[in-house]
C-alpha positions in Angstrom: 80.0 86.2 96.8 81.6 87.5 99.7 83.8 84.6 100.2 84.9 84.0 96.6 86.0 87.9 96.4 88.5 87.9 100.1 89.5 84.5 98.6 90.8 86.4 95.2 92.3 89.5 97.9 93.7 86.5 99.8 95.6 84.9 97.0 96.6 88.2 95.0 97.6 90.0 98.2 99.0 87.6 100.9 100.0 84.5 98.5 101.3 86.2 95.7 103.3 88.8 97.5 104.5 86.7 100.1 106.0 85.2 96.7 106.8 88.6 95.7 108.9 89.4 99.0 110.8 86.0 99.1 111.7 86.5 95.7 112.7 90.2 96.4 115.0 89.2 99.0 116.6 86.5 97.7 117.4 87.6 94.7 117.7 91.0 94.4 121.2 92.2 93.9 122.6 94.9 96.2 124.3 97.8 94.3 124.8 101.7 94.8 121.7 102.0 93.0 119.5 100.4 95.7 117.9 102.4 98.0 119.3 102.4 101.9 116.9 101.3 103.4 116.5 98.0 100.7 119.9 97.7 101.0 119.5 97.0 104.8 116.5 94.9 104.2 118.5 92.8 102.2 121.7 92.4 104.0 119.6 91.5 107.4 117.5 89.0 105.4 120.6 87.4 104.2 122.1 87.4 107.5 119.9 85.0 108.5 120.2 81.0 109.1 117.1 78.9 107.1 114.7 79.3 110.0 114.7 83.1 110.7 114.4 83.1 107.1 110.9 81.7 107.4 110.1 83.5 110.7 111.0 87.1 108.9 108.6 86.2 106.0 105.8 84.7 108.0 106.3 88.3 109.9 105.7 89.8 106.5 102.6 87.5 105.6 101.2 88.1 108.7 101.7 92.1 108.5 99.8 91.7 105.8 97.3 89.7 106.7 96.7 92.2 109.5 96.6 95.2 107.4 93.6 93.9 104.6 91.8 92.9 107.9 91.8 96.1 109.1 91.0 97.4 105.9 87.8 95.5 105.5 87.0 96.3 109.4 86.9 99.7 108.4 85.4 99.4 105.6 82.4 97.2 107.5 82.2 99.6 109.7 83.9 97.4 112.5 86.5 99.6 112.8 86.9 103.2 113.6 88.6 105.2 110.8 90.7 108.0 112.1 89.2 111.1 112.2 85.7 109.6 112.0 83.6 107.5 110.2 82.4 108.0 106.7 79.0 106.4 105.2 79.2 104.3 102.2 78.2 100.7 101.1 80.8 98.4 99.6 78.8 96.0 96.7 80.4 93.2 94.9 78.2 93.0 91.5 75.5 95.0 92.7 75.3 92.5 95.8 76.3 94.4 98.9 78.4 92.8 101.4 76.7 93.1 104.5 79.5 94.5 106.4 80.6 91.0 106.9 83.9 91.4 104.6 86.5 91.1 107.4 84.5 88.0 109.3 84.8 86.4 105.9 88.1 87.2 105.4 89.8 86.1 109.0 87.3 83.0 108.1 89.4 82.0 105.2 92.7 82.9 106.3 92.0 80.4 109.5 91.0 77.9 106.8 93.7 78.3 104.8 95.6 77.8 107.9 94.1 74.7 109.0 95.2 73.3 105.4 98.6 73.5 106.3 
């Protein structure tokens, strides 16, 4: 159960908005109504050849594969949460995860990886 639920976070968080970012910067148009620091974002991205394209976005992919890890380590209790810990149980249809979400996860991210 475990691994069929951080495969679903992988795919909705890191696949589809590593979609969502490449298409954000490389299509959204720059106007006075975007906000500074997008319009920076933007401009820098473009800057860019082809390969620090593809370095800036695996940046971004990998920010957030960091971030949901470090989610599910504190939510396995794995991790310390600033100002201290808090006791709860995380279940996934009544099934409780063992505090093993974050194993799982950097398990199918390295999988994933090995695909490629």
């Amino acid at each position: 159960m475990n691994e069929e639920f951080v495969s679903r976070i992988y795919k909705t968080v890191i696949e589809d908005g590593e979609n969502i970012y490449k298409g954000l910067y490389e299509n959204t148009e720059v106007t006075k109504r975007n906000v500074d620091y997008w319009k920076k974002a933007i401009e820098l991205y473009r800057s860019f050849d082809d390969e620090q394209k593809n370095v800036f976005l695996d940046i971004i992919k990998h920010t957030m594969i960091d971030t949901v890890s470090s989610v599910f380590g504190i939510l396995d209790g794995s991790s310390t949460l600033s100002g201290g810990n808090l006791e709860f149980e995380i279940k996934i249809n009544g099934i409780s995860t063992e505090n093993e979400l974050q194993d799982t996860f950097l398990g199918v991210v390295e999988e994933i990886g090995n695909r490629k």
